[in-house]
N, C-alpha and C positions, 0 to 999 in steps of 0.2 A: 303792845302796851295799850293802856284803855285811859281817856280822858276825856274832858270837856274844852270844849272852844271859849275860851275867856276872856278873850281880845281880837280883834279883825280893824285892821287898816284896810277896807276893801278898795279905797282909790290905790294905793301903792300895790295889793295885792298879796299880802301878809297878815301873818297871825300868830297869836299864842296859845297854846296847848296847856290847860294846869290837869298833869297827870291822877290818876287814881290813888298813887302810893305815897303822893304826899310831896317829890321833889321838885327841883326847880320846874320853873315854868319851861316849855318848849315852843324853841319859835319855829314856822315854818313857812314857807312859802307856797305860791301856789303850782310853780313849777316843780313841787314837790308831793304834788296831789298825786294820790293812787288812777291807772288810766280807768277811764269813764269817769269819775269826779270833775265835780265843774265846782268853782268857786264860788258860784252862786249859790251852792248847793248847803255851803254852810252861815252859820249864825249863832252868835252870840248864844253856849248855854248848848251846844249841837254836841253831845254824843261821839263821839271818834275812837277809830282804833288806827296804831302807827307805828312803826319802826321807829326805835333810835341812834341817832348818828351824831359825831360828832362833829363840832363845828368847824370850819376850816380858819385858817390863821388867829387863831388864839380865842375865834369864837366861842360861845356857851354851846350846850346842846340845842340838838333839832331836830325834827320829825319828820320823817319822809313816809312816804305812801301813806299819807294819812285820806282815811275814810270813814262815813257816818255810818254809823250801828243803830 
């Protein structure tokens, strides 16, 4: 899936995903970054491609292996 970085809490080390097709936002973390992705590496407005999974105990959706395009 393909979206933009919308949101970064970079002291906590998380973020939100608002995809290309229009649904809920996705949140992700950074222990969910694709390997060689550094957290640094994104910012507000950054291009990304991701995986979706869903959230574990009744959470929303999330983004794993996400990385900058």
């Amino acid at each position: 899936m393909n979206g933009k970085v919308a949101r970064l809490k970079s002291q906590e080390g998380f973020g939100f995903i608002k995809p290309d097709d229009g649904t809920t936002d996705r949140f992700f973390h950074k222990s969910g970054l694709a390997d060689g992705v550094s957290f640094d590496q994104l910012t507000e407005g950054t291009r990304v491609e991701y995986e979706h999974e869903e959230g574990q105990n009744g959470k929303g959706p999330r983004a794993v292996q996400v990385r900058p395009v």
